[in-house]
C-alpha positions as CSV (number, residue, x, y, z in Angstrom):
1,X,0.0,0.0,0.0
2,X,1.5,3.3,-0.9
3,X,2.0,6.1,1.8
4,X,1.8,9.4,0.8
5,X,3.6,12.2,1.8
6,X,2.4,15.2,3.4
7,X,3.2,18.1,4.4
8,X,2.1,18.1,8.6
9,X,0.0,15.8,10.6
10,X,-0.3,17.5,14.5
11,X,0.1,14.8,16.8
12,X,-3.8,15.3,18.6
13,X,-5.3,13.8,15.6
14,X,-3.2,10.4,16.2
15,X,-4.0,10.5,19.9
16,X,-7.9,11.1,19.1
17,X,-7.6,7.9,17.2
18,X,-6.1,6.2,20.3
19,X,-8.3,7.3,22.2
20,X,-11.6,6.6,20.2
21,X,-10.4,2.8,19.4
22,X,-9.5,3.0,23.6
23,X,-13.4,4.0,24.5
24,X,-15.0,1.5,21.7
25,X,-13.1,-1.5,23.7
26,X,-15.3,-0.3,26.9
27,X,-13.1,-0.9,29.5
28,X,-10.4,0.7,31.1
29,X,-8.3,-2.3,33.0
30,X,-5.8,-2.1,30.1
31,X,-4.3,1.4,31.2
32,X,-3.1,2.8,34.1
33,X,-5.4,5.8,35.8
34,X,-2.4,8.0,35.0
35,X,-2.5,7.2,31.3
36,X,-5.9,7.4,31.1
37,X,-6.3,11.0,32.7
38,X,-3.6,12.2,30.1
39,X,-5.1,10.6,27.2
40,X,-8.4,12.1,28.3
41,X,-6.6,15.5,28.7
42,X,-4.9,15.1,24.5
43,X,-8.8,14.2,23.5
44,X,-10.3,17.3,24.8
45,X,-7.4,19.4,23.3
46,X,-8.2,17.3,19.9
47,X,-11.6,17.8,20.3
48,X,-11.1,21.6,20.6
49,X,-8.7,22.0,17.7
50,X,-10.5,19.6,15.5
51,X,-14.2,21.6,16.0
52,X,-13.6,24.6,13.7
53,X,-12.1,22.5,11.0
54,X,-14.7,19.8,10.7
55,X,-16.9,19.9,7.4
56,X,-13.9,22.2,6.2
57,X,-13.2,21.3,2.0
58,X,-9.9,22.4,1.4
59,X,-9.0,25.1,-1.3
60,X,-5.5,24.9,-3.0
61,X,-3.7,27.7,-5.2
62,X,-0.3,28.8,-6.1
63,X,1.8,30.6,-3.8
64,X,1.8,34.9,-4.4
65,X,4.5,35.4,-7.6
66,X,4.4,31.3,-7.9
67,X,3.2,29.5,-11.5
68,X,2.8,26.1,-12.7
69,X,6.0,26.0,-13.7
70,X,9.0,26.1,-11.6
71,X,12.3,25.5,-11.3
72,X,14.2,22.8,-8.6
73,X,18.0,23.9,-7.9
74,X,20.2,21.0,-7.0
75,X,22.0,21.2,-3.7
76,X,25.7,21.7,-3.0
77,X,25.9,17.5,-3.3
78,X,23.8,17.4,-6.8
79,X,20.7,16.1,-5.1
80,X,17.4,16.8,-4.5
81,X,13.7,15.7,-3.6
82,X,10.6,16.5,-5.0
83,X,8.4,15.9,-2.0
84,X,5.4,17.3,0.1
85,X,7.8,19.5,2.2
86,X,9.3,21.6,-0.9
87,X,5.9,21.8,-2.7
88,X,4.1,23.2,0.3
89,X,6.1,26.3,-0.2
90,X,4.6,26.8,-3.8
91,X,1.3,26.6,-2.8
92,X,-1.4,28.4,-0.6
93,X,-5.0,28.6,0.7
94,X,-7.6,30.4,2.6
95,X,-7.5,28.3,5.5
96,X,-4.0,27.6,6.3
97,X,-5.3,26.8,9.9
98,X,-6.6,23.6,9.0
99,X,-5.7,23.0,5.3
100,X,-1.9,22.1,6.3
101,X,-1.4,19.0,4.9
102,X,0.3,19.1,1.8
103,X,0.4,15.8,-0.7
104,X,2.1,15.2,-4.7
105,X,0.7,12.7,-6.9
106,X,1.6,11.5,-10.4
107,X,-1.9,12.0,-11.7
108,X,-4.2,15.0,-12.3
109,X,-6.8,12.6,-10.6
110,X,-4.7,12.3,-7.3
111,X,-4.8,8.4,-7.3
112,X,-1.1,7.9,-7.1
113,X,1.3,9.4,-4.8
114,X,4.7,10.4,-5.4
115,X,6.7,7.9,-3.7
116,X,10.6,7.7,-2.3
117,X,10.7,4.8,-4.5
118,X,9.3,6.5,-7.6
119,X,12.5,7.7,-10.4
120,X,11.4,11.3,-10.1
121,X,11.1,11.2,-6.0
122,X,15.3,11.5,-5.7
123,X,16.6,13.7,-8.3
124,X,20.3,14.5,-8.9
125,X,23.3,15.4,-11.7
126,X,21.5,13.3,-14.3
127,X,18.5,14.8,-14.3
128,X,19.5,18.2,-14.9
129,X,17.1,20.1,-17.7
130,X,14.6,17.6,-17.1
131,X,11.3,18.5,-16.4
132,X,8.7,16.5,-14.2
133,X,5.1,17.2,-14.0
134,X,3.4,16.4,-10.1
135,X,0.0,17.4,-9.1
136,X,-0.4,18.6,-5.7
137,X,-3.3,18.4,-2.9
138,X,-4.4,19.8,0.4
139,X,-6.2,18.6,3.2
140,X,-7.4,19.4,6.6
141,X,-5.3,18.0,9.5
142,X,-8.1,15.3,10.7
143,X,-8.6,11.7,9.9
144,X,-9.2,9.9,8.1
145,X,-6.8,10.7,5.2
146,X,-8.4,12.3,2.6
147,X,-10.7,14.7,5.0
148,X,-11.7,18.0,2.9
149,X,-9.4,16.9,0.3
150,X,-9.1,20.2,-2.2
151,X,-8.8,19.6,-6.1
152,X,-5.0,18.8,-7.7
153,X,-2.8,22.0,-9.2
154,X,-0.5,21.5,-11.3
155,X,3.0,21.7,-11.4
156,X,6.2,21.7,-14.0
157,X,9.5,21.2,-12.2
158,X,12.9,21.8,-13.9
159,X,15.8,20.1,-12.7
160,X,18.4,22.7,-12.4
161,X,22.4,22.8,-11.5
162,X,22.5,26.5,-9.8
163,X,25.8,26.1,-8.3
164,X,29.0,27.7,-10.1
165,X,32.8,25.3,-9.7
166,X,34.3,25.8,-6.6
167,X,38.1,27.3,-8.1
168,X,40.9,28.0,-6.1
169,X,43.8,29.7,-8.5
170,X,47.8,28.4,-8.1
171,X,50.0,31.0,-6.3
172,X,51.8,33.6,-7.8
173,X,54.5,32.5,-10.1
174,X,58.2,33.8,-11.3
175,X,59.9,32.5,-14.2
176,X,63.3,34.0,-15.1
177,X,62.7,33.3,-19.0
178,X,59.5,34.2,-21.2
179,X,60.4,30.7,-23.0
180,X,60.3,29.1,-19.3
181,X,57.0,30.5,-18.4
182,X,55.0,29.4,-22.0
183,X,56.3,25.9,-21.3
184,X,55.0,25.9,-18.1
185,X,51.2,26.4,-19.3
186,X,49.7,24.3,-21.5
187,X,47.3,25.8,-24.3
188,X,43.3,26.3,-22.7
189,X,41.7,24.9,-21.6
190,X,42.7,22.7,-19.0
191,X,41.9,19.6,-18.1
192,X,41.1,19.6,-13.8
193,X,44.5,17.6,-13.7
194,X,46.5,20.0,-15.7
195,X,44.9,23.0,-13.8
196,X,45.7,20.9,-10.4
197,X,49.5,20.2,-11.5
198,X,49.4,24.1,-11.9
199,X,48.7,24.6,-8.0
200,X,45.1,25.0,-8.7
201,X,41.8,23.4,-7.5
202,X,38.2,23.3,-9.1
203,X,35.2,21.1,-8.1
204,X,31.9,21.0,-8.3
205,X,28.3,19.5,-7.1
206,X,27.8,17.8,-10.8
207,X,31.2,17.6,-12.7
208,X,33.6,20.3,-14.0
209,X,34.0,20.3,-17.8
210,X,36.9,22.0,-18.1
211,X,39.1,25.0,-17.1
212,X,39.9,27.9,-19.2
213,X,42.6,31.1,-18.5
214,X,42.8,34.1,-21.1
215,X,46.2,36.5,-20.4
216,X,46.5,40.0,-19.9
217,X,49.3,42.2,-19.8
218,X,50.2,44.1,-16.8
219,X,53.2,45.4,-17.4
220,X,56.3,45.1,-20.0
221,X,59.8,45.8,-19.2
222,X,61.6,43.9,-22.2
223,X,60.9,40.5,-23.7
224,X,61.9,38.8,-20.6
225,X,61.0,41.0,-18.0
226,X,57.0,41.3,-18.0
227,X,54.3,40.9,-15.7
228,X,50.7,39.1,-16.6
229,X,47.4,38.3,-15.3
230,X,45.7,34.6,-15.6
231,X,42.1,34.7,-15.6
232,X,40.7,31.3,-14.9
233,X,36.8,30.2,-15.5
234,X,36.2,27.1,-14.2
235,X,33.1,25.4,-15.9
236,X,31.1,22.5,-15.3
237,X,29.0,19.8,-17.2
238,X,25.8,22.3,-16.8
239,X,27.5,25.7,-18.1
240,X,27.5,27.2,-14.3
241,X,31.0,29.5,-14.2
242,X,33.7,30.6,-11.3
243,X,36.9,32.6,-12.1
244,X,40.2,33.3,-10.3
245,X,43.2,35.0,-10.8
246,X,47.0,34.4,-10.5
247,X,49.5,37.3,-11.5
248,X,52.9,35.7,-13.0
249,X,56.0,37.8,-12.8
250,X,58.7,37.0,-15.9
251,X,62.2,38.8,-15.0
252,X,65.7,37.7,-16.3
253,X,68.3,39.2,-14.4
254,X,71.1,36.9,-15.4
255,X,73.6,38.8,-17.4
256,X,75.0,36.8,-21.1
257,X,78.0,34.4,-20.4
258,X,81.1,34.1,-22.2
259,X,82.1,30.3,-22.7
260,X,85.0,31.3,-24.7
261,X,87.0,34.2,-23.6
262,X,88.0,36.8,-26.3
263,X,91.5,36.4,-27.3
264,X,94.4,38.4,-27.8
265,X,95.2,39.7,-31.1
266,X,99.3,40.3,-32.1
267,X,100.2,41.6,-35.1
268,X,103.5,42.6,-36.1
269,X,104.4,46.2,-35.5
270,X,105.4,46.3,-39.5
271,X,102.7,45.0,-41.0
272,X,101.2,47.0,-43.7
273,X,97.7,46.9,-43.3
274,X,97.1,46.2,-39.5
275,X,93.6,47.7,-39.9
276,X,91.7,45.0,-41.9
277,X,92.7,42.5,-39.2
278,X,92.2,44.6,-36.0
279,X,88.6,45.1,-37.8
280,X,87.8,41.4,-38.3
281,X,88.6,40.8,-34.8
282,X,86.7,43.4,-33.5
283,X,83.6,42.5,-35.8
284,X,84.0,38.6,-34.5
285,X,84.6,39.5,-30.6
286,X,88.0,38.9,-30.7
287,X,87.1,34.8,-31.4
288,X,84.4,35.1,-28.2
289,X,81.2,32.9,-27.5
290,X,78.2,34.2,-25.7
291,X,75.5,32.2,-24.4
292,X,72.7,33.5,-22.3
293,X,70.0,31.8,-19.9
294,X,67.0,33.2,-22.0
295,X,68.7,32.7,-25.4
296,X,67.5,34.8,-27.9
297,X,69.7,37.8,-29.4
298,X,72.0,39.5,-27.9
299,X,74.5,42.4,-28.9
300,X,78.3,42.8,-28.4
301,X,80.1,46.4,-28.6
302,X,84.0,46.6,-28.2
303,X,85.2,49.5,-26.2
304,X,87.9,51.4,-25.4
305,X,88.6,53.2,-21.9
306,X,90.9,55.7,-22.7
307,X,93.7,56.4,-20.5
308,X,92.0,54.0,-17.8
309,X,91.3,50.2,-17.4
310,X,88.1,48.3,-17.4
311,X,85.3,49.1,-16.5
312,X,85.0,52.8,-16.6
313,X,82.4,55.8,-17.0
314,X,82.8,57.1,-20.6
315,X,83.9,53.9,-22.9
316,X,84.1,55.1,-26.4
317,X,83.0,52.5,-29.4
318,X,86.4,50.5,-30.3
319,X,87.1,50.4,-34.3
320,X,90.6,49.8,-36.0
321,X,91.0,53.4,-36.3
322,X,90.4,54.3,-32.6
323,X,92.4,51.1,-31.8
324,X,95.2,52.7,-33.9
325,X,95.3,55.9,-32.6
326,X,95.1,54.6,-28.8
327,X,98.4,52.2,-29.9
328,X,101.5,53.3,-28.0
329,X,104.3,54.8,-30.1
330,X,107.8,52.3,-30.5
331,X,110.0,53.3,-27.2
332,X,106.5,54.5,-25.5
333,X,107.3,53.8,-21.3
334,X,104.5,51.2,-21.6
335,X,104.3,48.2,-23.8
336,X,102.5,48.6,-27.4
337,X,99.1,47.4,-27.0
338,X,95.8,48.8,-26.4
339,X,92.9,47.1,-24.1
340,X,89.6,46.6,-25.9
341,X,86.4,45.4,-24.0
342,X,83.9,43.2,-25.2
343,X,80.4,44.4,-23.4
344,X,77.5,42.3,-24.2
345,X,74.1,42.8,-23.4
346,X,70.5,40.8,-23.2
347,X,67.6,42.0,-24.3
348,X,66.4,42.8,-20.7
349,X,69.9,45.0,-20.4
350,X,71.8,42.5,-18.7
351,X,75.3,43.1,-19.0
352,X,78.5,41.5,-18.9
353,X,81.9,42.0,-20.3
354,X,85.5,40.7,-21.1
355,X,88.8,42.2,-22.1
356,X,91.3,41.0,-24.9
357,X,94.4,43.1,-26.7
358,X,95.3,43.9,-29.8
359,X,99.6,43.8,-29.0
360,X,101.7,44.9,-31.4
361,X,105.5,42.6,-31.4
362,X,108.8,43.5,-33.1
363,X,110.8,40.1,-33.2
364,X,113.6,41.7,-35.7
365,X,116.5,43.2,-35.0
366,X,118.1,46.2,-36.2
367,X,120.3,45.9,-40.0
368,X,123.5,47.9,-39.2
369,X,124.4,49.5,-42.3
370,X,127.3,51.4,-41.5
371,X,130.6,51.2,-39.2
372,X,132.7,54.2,-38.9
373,X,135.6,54.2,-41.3
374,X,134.2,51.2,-42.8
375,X,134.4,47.6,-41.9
376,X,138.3,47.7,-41.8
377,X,140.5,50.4,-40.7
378,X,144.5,50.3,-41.2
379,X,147.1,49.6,-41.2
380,X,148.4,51.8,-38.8
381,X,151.7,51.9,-38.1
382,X,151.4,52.1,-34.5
383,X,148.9,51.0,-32.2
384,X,148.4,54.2,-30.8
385,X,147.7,55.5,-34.1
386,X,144.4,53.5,-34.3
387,X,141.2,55.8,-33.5
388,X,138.8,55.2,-30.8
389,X,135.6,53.3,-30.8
390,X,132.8,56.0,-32.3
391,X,129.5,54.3,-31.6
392,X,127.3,57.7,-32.6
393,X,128.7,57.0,-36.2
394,X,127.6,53.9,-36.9
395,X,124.7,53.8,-39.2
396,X,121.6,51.6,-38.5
397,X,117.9,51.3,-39.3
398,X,115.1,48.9,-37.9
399,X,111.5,47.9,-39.2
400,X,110.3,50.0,-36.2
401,X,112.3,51.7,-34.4
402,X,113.5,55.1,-35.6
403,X,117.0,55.3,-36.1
404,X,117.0,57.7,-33.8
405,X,115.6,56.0,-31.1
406,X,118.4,52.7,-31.6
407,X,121.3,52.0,-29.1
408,X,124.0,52.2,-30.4
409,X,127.4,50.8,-28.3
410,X,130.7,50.0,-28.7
411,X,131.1,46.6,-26.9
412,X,135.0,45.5,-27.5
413,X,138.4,45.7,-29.1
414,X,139.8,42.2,-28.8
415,X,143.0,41.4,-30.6
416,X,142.7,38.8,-33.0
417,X,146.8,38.3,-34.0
418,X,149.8,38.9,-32.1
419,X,153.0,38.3,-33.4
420,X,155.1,39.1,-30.0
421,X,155.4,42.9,-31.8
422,X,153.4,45.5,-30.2
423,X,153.4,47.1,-33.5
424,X,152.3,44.1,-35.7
425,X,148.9,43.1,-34.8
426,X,145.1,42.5,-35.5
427,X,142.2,44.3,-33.6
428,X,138.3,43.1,-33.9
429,X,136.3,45.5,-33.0
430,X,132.5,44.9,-32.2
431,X,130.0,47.3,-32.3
432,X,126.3,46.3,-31.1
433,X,123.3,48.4,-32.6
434,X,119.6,47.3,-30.0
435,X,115.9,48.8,-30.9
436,X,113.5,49.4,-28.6
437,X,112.1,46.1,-28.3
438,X,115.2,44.6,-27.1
439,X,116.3,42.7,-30.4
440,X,119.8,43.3,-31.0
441,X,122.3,43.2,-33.6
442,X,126.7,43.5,-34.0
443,X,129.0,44.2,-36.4
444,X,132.6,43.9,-36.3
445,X,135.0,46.0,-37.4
446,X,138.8,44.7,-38.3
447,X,141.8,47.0,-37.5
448,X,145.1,46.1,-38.7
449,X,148.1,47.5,-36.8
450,X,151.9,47.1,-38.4
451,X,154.9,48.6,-37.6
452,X,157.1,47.9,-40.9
453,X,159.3,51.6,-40.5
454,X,162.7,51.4,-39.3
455,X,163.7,53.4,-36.8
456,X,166.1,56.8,-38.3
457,X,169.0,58.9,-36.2
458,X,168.6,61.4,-35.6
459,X,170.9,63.2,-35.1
460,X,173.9,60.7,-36.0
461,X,175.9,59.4,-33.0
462,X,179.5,61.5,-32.8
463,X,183.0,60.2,-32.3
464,X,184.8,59.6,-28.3
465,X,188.6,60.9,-28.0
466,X,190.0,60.1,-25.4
467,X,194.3,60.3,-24.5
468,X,195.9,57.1,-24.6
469,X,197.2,57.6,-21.0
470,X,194.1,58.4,-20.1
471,X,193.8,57.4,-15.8
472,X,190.6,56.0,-16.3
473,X,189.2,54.4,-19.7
474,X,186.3,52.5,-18.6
C-alpha cells in the first residue's frame, strides 16, 4: 500500500484515534489511571482544535508570484527531492489553519502518490534540464486521510544545477625566461589535472567540464621581464562558471656568459695593413662565444677606456681606427698594446663584459748599415795611431724603431793576432746596434796594426877621443 507524503500531521489527531479505538473497547483495566487522565486530557485538546475544522473542504492555489512551472536547484551534493515539504512552499489557501497537509501525486486525478521509490522522487546530476510534472493536494489535518481533500494544481519542475565550480587559483608565479614561463602552461583549456598540477583546485556539485585562463598584460619591461594576469573560469557539465586570478612575474636578471673568452690579437708592429685584421677581430669579438640563460639575441660592442682600465664611466666604441690611434708609439714607457672590451648585453639590459688586446710585437732586429771608417780600418803603423771606438757613427735602421731611437754601443776591441810585436797586430772590434724592443744586432770592425818603419837617427851618433894615458878608460 502506498504512503503518501504530506506536508504536517499534529500529533492530537493520532492520539484522538487512540483514544476513540481505547473508548470502543469499553473498558479501562488495560491502562493505568495515569494514562488514562492524560489521554483524556490530549482528547479534549483534539476535540477543541478539530471543532472549527470539521466539514472544512480544502481550497488549494499557487503561492503569491508562484506559477505552474518552476524551477528545482540542485544542492551543493547534486541532489534533490521532490516531496510534500518543498511543494508546500509553492502553494497556498484560505484556510491555512486547517488545510496544512500538503500531498504530490503522479496523476491529475490524485490516485497515485509520489513515492521515495518512484524515479522522479530522488533527483540528482543526471537529471538536470529535465522536467517532471506532479499534481499537488491539500487537506485538513483530521482523519481519516483524505478529509476535505481540495482539487490537484499542477506543477512543472525543472531540474536545475544552480551552483557555479568551486576554483581555487595556483599561487603567484616567477619565471626567469619568457620561453620558461610558455612551457609551463599548456594551451586552454585545462583539463582539472592540468589545472591541479598548476597549483590550482576546481570542483563541483555535478562535474567540472573543463578549465579555461585568457592573459592579460600588466606590465612590459623587455621580452623577458613582463608581468601578466591569468584569468581562470572554471566550468562545469551544466555551463555554471567561477573565475580566479593568478599574477605571474617574468624577469631575467642573469647577465649573457662568455664560454670562450676573447682572445688576444698580435700583429706585427710592421705590418702594412694592420687595420683589416684589428677590424675582423673586433667584428667577431675577438674569437668570443656568448650564451645566455633566455637565449635569444643578444649584442656585443667593443670598447675602449681611454687612458683607464676596465670598466670605466665614458667607454668610447672601439674600431681599427680608434684602436690605432690609442696604440703606443715604439719606445713608449708602456708596452705597445691597447685594451679593448667586449660588453655584451641581453635584451632585458643584462650586461656582462671581457677584455682582450690587440699587441703589437717586433721580433727583428736592427740591420746595421754602416761602421765608422768602414768595416776595416788600417794599417796603422802604431797602435796608438788606431782611433777610438765611435758608436754615434755607426749607421743603422730597424723595421720599427727610428734610427734615432736605436742604441748604439761599442762593446769590445779584442786582438785577433799577435805576433810578440806591439806594432804588428790585428784588432776586432765589435759594435752592437739594440731597438727598442730589445732585439739586437753586432758588427765587427777589423783593425790592422803594423809597424814595418825602421827606426832613423837622428841626429847621427858623434866620435869619443880620449888620450891614450888616459887614468881612467872605462
Amino acid at each position: 500500500m502506498k504512503k503518501v507524503y504530506e506536508a504536517s500531521q499534529p500529533g492530537c489527531g493520532r492520539a484522538g484515534t487512540m483514544l476513540t479505538n481505547f473508548f470502543s473497547s469499553r473498558t479501562l483495566s488495560a491502562l493505568p489511571r495515569l494514562a488514562t487522565m492524560f489521554c483524556l486530557t490530549l482528547l479534549g485538546a483534539h476535540a477543541a482544535y478539530a471543532q472549527p475544522c470539521s466539514g472544512v473542504s480544502c481550497d488549494i492555489s499557487y503561492a503569491p508570484g508562484v506559477s505552474m512551472n518552476i524551477n528545482l536547484c540542485l544542492n551543493s551534493l547534486g541532489e534533490a527531492q521532490i516531496n510534500a515539504a518543498l511543494m508546500a512552499t509553492y502553494t497556498t489557501t484560505s484556510n491555512p489553519g486547517c488545510c496544512s497537509v500538503v500531498k504530490v501525486w503522479e496523476d491529475a486525478a490524485a490516485t497515485n502518490p509520489l513515492e521515495p521509490s518512484d524515479p522522479n522522487y530522488d533527483v540528482d546530476c543526471t537529471d538536470v534540464g529535465n522536467t517532471y510534472t506532479v499534481w499537488v493536494t491539500r487537506e485538513v489535518n483530521l482523519p481519516p486521510s483524505g478529509t476535505g481533500k481540495s482539487a490537484a494544481i499542477q506543477f512543472n519542475i525543472t531540474i536545475l544545477d544552480c551552483s557555479p565550480p568551486v576554483i581555487t587559483c595556483p599561487l603567484p608565479a616567477s619565471f626567469a625566461c619568457a620561453s620558461a614561463y610558455a612551457a609551463a602552461f599548456p594551451p586552454s583549456p585545462l583539463t582539472p589535472a592540468q589545472f591541479a598540477a598548476l597549483g590550482g583546485s576546481v570542483s563541483d556539485n555535478c562535474a567540472v567540464a573543463s578549465v579555461s585562463y585568457t592573459t592579460s598584460l600588466l606590465s612590459f619591461t623587455c621580452v623577458n621581464g613582463f608581468q601578466v594576469l591569468h584569468t581562470y573560469t572554471a566550468t562545469d557539465v551544466n555551463g555554471n562558471t567561477s573565475t580566479c586570478t593568478q599574477v605571474i612575474t617574468v624577469s631575467d636578471n642573469v647577465p649573457p656568459q662568455f664560454t670562450t673568452l676573447p682572445s688576444d690579437l698580435t700583429l706585427a708592429c710592421d705590418d702594412p695593413d694592420p687595420s683589416t685584421p684589428i677590424q675582423n677581430w673586433l667584428n667577431t669579438f675577438g674569437g668570443g662565444v656568448v650564451t645566455d640563460n633566455c637565449g635569444g639575441s643578444f649584442s656585443v660592442s667593443p670598447v675602449l677606456c681611454p687612458g683607464s682600465g676596465f670598466p670605466c664611466t665614458s667607454p668610447t666604441p672601439a674600431t681599427a681606427a680608434t684602436v690605432l690611434a690609442q696604440m703606443p708609439p715604439p719606445c713608449a714607457p708602456q708596452p705597445r698594446e691597447v685594451q679593448v672590451g667586449f660588453f655584451v648585453q641581453d635584451e632585458c639590459g643584462n650586461q656582462n663584459f671581457a677584455t682582450a688586446k690587440v699587441i703589437f710585437v717586433d721580433a727583428v732586429p736592427p740591420t746595421i748599415t754602416g761602421l765608422p771608417g768602414g768595416p776595416t780600418l788600417g794599417p796603422y803603423t802604431c797602435a796608438n795611431l788606431v782611433p777610438g771606438p765611435n758608436p754615434a757613427a755607426v749607421t743603422a735602421t730597424d723595421n720599427c724603431t727610428p734610427s734615432g731611437q736605436l742604441i748604439r754601443e761599442h762593446v769590445s776591441d779584442v786582438p785577433a793576432t799577435v805576433t810578440g810585436c806591439p806594432g804588428a797586430q790585428t784588432i776586432v772590434r765589435t759594435y752592437r746596434v739594440t731597438d727598442c724592443a730589445g732585439n739586437s744586432v753586432t758588427a765587427t770592425q777589423v783593425i790592422t796594426v803594423n809597424d814595418n818603419v825602421a827606426p832613423v837617427w837622428g841626429p847621427n851618433p858623434s866620435g869619443l877621443f880620449l888620450a891614450c894615458d888616459a887614468p881612467n878608460l872605462a
